[in-house]
Every structure is written in C-alpha cells, then in structure tokens.
C-alpha positions as CSV (number, residue, x, y, z in Angstrom):
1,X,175.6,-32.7,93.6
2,X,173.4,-30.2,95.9
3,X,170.1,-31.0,96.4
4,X,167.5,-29.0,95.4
5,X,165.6,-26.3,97.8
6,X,163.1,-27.7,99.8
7,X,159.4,-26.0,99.3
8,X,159.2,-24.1,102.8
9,X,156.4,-21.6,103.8
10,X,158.5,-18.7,103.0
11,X,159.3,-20.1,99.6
12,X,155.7,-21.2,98.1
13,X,154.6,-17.6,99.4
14,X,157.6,-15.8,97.2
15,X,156.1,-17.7,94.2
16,X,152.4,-17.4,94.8
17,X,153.5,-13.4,95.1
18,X,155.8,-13.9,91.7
19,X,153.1,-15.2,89.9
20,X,150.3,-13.1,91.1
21,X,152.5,-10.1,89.8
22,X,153.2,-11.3,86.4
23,X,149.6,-11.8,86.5
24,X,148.7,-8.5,87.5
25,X,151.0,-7.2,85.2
26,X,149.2,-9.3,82.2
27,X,145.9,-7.8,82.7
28,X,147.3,-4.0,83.5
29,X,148.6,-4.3,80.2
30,X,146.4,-5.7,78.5
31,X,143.9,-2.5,79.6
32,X,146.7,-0.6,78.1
33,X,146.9,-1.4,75.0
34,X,145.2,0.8,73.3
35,X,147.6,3.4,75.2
36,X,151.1,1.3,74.5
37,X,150.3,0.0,70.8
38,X,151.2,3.6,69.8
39,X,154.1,3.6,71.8
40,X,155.2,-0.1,70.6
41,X,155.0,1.2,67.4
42,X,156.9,4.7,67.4
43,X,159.5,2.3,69.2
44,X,159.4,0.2,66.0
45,X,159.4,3.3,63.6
46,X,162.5,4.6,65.7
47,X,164.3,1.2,65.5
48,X,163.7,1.2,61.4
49,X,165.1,4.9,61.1
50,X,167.6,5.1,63.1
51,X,170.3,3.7,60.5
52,X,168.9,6.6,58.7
53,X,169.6,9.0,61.4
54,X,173.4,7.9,62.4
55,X,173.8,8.2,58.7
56,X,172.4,11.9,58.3
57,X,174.4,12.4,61.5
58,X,177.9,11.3,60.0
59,X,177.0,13.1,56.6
60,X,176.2,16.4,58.2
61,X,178.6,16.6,60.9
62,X,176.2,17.0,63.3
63,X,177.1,16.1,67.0
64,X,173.3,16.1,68.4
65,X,170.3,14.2,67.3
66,X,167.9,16.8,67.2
67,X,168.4,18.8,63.9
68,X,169.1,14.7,62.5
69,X,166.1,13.9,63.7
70,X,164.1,16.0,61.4
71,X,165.7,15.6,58.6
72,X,164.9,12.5,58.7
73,X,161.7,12.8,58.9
74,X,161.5,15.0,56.1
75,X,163.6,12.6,53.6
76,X,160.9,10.1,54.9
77,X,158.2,12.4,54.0
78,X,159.2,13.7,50.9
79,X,160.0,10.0,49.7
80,X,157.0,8.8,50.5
81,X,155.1,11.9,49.1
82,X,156.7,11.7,45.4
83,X,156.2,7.5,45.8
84,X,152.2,8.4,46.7
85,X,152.5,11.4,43.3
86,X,154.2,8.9,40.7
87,X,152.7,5.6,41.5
88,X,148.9,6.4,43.3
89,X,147.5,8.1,39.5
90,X,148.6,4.7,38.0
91,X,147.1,2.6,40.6
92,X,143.9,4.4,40.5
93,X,144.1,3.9,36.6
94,X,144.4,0.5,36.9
95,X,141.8,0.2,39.2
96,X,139.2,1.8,36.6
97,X,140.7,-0.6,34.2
98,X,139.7,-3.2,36.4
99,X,135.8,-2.2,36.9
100,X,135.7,-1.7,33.4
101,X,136.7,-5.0,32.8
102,X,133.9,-6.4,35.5
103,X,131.3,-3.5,33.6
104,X,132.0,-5.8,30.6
105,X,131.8,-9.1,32.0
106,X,128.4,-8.2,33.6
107,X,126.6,-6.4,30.7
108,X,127.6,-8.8,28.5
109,X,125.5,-11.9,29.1
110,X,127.4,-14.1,26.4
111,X,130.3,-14.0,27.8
112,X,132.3,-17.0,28.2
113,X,135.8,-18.6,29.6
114,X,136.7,-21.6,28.5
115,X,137.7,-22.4,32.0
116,X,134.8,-21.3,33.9
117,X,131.2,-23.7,32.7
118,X,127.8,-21.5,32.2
119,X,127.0,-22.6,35.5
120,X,129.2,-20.7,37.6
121,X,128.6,-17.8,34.9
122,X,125.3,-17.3,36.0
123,X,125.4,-18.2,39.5
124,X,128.4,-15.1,39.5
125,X,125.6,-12.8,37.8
126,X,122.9,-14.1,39.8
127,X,124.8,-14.3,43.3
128,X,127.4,-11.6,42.9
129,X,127.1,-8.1,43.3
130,X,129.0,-6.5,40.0
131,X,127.3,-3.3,40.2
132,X,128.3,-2.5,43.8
133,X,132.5,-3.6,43.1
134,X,132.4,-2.0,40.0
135,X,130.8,1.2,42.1
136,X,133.7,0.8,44.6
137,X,136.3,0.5,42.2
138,X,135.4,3.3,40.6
139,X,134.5,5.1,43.7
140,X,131.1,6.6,42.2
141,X,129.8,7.3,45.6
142,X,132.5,8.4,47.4
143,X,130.7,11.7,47.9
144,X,128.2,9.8,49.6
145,X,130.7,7.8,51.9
146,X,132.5,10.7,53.1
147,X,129.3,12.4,54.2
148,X,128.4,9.4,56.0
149,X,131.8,9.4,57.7
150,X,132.0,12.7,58.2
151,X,128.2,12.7,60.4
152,X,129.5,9.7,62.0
153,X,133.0,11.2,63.1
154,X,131.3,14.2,64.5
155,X,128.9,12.3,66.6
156,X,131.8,9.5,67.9
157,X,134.4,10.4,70.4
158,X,136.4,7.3,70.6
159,X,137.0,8.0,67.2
160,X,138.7,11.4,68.2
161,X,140.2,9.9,70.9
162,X,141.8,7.4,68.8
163,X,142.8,9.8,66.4
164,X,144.7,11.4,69.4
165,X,146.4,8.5,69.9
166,X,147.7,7.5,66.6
167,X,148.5,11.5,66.1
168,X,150.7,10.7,69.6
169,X,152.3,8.0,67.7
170,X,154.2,10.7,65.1
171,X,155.3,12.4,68.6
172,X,156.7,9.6,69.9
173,X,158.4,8.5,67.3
174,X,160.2,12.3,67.6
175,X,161.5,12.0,71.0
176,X,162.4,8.0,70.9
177,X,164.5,8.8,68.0
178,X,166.2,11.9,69.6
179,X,166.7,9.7,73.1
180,X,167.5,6.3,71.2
181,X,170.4,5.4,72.7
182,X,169.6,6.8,75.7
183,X,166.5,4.9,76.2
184,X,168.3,2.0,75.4
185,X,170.5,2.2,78.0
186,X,168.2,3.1,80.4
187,X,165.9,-0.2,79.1
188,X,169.4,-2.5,80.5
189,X,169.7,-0.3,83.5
190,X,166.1,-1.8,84.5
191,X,167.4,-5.5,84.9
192,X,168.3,-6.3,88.2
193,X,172.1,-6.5,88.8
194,X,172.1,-10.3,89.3
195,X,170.8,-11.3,86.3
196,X,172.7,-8.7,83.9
197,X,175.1,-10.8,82.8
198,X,172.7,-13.4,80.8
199,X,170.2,-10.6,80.0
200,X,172.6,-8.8,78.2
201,X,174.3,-11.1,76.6
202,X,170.8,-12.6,75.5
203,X,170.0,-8.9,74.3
204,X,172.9,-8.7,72.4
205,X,172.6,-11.6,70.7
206,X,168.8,-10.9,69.5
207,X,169.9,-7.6,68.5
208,X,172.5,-8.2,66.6
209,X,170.5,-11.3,64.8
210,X,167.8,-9.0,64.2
211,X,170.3,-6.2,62.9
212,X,171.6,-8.8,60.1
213,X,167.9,-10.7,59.7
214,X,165.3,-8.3,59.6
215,X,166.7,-5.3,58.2
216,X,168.4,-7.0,55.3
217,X,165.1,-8.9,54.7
218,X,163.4,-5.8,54.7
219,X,166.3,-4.9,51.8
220,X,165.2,-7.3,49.6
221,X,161.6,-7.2,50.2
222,X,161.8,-3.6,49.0
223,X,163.8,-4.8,45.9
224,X,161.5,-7.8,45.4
225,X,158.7,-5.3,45.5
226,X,160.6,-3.3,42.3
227,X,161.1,-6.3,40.5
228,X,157.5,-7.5,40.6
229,X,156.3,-4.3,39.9
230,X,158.4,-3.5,36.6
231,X,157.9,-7.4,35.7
232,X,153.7,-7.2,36.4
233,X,153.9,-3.5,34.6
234,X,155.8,-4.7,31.6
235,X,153.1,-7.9,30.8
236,X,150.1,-5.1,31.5
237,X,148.6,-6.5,34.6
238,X,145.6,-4.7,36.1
239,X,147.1,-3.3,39.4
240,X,150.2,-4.3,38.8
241,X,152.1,-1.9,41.5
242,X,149.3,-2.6,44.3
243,X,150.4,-6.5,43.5
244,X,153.9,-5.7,43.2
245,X,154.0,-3.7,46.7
246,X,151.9,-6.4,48.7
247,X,154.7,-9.4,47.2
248,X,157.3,-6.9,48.0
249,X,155.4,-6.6,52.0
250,X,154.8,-10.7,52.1
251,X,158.2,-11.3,51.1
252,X,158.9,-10.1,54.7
253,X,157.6,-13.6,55.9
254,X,159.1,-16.5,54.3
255,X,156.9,-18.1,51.3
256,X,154.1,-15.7,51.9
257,X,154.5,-14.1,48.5
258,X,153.3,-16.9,47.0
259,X,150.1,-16.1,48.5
260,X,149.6,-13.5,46.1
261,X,149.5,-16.2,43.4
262,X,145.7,-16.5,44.0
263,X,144.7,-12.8,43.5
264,X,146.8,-12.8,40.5
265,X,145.6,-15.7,39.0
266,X,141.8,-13.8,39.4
267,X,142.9,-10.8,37.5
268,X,144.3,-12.7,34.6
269,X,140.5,-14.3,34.7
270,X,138.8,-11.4,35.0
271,X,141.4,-10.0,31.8
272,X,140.5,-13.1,30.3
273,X,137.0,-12.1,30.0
274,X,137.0,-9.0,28.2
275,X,138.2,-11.4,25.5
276,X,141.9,-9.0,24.6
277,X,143.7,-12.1,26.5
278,X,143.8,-15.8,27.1
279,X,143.9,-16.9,30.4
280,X,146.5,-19.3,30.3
281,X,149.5,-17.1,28.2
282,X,148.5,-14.0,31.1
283,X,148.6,-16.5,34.1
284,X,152.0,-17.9,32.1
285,X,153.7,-14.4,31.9
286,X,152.9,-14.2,35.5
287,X,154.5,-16.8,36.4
288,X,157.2,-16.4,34.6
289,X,157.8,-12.9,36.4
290,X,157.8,-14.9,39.8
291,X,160.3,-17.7,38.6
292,X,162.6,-14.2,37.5
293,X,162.1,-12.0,40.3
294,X,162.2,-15.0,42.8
295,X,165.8,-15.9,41.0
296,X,167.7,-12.9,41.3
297,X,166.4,-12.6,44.8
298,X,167.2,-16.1,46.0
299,X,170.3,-16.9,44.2
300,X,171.8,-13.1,43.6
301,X,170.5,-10.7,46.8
302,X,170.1,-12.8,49.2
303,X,173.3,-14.2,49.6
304,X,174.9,-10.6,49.1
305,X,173.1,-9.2,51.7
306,X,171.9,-11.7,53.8
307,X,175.0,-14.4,53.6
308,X,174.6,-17.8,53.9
309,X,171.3,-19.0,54.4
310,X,169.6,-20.2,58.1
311,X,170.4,-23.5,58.0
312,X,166.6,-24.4,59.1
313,X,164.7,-27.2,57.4
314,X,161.6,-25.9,55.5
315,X,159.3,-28.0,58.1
316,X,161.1,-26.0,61.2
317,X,160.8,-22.6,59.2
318,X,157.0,-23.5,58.6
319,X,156.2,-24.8,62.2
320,X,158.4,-21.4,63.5
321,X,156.1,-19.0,61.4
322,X,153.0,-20.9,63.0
323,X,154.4,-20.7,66.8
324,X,155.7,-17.1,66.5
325,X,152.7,-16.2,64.7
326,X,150.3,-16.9,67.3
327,X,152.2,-15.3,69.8
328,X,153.1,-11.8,68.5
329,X,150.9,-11.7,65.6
330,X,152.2,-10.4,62.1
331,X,155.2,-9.3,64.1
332,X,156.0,-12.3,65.2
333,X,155.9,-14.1,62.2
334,X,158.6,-11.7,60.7
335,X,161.1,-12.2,63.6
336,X,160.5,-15.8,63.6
337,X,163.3,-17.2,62.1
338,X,166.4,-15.0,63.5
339,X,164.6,-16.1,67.1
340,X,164.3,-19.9,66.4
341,X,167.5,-20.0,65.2
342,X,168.7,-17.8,68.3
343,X,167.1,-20.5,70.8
344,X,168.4,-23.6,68.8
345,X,171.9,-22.0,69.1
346,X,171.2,-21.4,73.1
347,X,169.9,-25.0,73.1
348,X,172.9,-26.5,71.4
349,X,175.7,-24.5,73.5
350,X,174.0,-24.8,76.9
351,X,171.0,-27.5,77.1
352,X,173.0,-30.2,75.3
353,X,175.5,-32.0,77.5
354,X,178.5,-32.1,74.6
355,X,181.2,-33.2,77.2
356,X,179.6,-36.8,77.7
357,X,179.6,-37.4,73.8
358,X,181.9,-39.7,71.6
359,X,184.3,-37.0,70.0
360,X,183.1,-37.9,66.4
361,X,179.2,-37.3,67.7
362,X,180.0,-34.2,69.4
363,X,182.4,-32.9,66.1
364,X,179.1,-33.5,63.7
365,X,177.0,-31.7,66.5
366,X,179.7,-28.7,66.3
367,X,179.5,-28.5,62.8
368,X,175.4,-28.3,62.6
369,X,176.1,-26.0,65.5
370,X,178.0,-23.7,63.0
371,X,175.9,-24.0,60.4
372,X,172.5,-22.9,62.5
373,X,174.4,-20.1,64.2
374,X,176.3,-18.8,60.8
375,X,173.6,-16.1,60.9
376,X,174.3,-14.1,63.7
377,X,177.5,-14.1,66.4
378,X,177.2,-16.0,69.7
379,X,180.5,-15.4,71.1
C-alpha cells in the first residue's frame, strides 16, 4: 500500500489557496443572486420544455430550434391562457361563496357547531377580524390597493429594477432553449480533463434519474391535480380547483399533499356553519376523494409511469426530504429522492468493500443493490 502524501509547505499553501477560492466563490455568489436566480430559473423553465421543443421539432420537420422555440412558447401561452379563462371565473366564484359563508357566520350571533364550544365562538368574533377576510375575499377595496401600489411602484426603483430582472427571465428562457444542447456541452467542456471521466459519468447518471423521477412525478402530480379537482368539484367544496391545484403542486414532494388535509378540513367547518352541511358527512366525502384519487395514483399511475417504486424506507424518504430541504430549499426537496437513491447506489458499488464478504452476504447486498438502483441505470 502507498503511503499517503506528506503535508509539505507547497501542499498546505495549494489548499489554504483551494479553500479560499471556494470561499470567495460562496460570497461572489451569494451577492449575485438576485442576478443568477433569474437565470437558475430560465435554466429550469428550459430543462421542463425542452421535451416539448424536440417534440415540436420532430412533428414539424424542422431542422433548427429557433422557429421550435416559439412555438413552444406559444402552446405554453395559449394553454395557460384558456386554463386562467375556464377555471379563474370559477375560482373567484368560489371565493365569494366563501366570504359569504364567513358574512354569515359573523352576523349571525347564534350560530353554532356542534364541534366548536361557545367559547371559541366568541373568542373567533371577538379576536378575529371577519370583516377585513370577508373584504379581501371579496376584494371590496381592491380599488384602493392598486392605488396604493401604484404610488408606491412609482416612487421605488428596486421594484423596477426587479421587474427587469424577472422580465430578463422570459429572455433567458428564449436563448437557453434555442442553445440547449449547446450549452450543455459547453457546461461538460468546463470540467478539467482529469476529472471528466467520473464527472460525467456522475452527470449522466443524475440526469438520467432525474429524466425518469422528476418529470414523471411531475406527470402525475398534474393528473393528481385533475382528479382532486373533479372529486372536490363534484362534493361542492368551496375552492375546490385552488385545493385541487395546490394537492396536484405538493404531490411533487412525497406525502406533502396531505398537508392540504388541514385547509380542507377548515372549509368544511366554515360550510358547516352556514348550517346547508354537517361537518362530519363534508369532511367524509373529502376524504373519501383522497382515499380515490390517492388509489389510482399509487396503485394505477405510478407504476405505469414511474415503474417500480424506490425502494427507500419511509424513515430514509422523510429524513432525505429534511436534508435536501435545507440545502436547496423547495427544490431540493423535490429532487430528493432520485439523489439519495443516486448516492446510496454510488455508496453500495464503490464505498462498500463487496470482495471481502461471505458470497451469501454479498448476494443479499447485490440484490438490495438492485432494488435501490431499479430507478435509474448505473451501468
């Protein structure tokens, strides 16, 4: 065995200089960011539409990525325009419905839930603002706001100036979709030669996990979000697409739709208490649309689309969405999985010493190998 390099002057200076530039680095970024989050996110905007693109590409028979890039763009537009015409009237609706619901609760003072004692019932009238929710629900003095924001936008140039940004972010995402591949390549040309060979097999591997993971995730997430809003629609929930979009969005991270248990559970009190519903057979029918919706996605789309399943214990997938969460944010918590189970495969092929292992040990280690990397090819 060779022994390990001994710390010489030359040495400790290399890595007081190493580390001072990653430190540098750090904090040049991190003055930045304001400048790259616009950037980061055209670059996530182009990663999303570019299956879009290729596809628009091979329909039209178009050899460049200019004229496909705009089309794009356009089917993106109009989409999202006729999604905003069909389901923002109903939302608003709903919303109304709402406030009128809290109009009732408020002016009538004899109002009662068998769940909620008369204690709470007048601390909530005494304590609670009704007037000003029902007034923002409604939007009665949105005249009023927008004069307020509009003085205040004339008078604040960081707002302008952050306005510029964002508006760069719509031209980014124009010329990162046209140079995609390009830029892609020229993001692998920037690794030094010697190290190449693990950084891009590394980057092959995370692509191609998050390829399979995120975008079929984001699949069913979108169908989740249909299901939950036909299902919340068809018992007559109050805002039952703004609930069915934010389950379809939180589906993104594993069991964070459930989350949205506890805002449901509040409007089917607040229904309760115009006294046109009971509490419990609303909160029931609820329910009953998550133990559906939740069955044909676990059990029907998920193993069409996204295969077999992780092979990660619910304690691992839990602790992964805390780690990766603190790190990256929101981001990170939606990427967690296909990375934790990327650096438990790395761990199991080149950390663990398999060679020195009776041959029935290291067969049971290949086959929880197999089943932790079924997601996404290492070789």
């Amino acid at each position: 065995m060779s022994s390990s390099r001994p710390f010489t002057f030359d040495r400790v200076v290399r890595i007081l200089i190493t580390v001072a530039l990653v430190v540098g680095l750090v904090w040049f970024v991190n003055i930045l960011k304001n400048v790259l989050l616009p950037f980061c996110l055209a670059c996530l905007i182009a990663y999303i539409l570019d299956p879009i693109l290729e596809f628009n590409c091979r329909l039209l028979h178009l050899k460049g990525r200019v004229i496909a890039t705009f089309v794009t763009l356009f089917e993106v537009t109009v989409i999202s325009g006729i999604l905003c015409y069909i389901f923002v009237p109903s939302v608003i609706d709903e919303t109304h419905q709402l406030a009128q619901m809290l109009r009732d609760y408020s002016s009538d003072t004899n109002t009662s839930v068998p769940l909620i004692p008369e204690r709470l019932h007048d601390y909530i009238r005494n304590n609670v603002n009704l007037d000003r929710l029902i007034d923002a629900l409604e939007g009665e003095h949105f005249d009023t706001i927008i004069d307020k924001s509009t003085t205040f936008i004339s008078e604040s140039i960081d707002f302008v100036l952050h306005v510029l940004e964002w508006f760069l972010t719509f031209v980014y995402v124009i010329f990162v979709l046209i140079d995609y591949k390009r830029l892609m390549k020229g993001f692998r040309l920037l690794v030094p030669p010697k190290l190449r060979p693990i950084a891009y097999k590394v980057g092959d591997d995370i692509k191609n996990s998050m390829n399979r993971y995120f975008r079929g995730q984001a699949l069913i997430a979108f169908c989740a979000a249909i299901f939950y809003c036909i299902g919340f629609s068809i018992i007559g929930l109050p805002l039952a697409i703004v609930l069915g979009i934010v389950v379809g969005i939180l589906y993104l991270i594993p069991y964070f739709q459930y989350i949205t248990l506890i805002p449901v559970a509040l409007i089917c009190l607040i229904s309760s208490m115009s006294g046109e519903v009971a509490f419990w057979p609303e909160l029931g029918k609820c329910l009953l649309v998550y133990v559906v919706s939740q069955s044909i996605c676990d059990y029907i789309l998920t193993p069409k689309i996204m295969g077999k399943a992780l092979g990660l214990n619910p304690a691992i997938i839990l602790l992964s969405l805390s780690v990766w969460g603190t790190l990256l944010g929101l981001i990170g918590m939606i990427i967690a999985l296909p990375l934790t189970t990327l650096l438990l495969a790395y761990y199991e092929e080149y950390i663990i010493n398999r060679g020195d292992e009776p041959q029935s040990e290291k067969q049971a280690v290949e086959n929880t190998f197999n089943d932790i990397t079924n997601s996404h090819p290492l070789k």
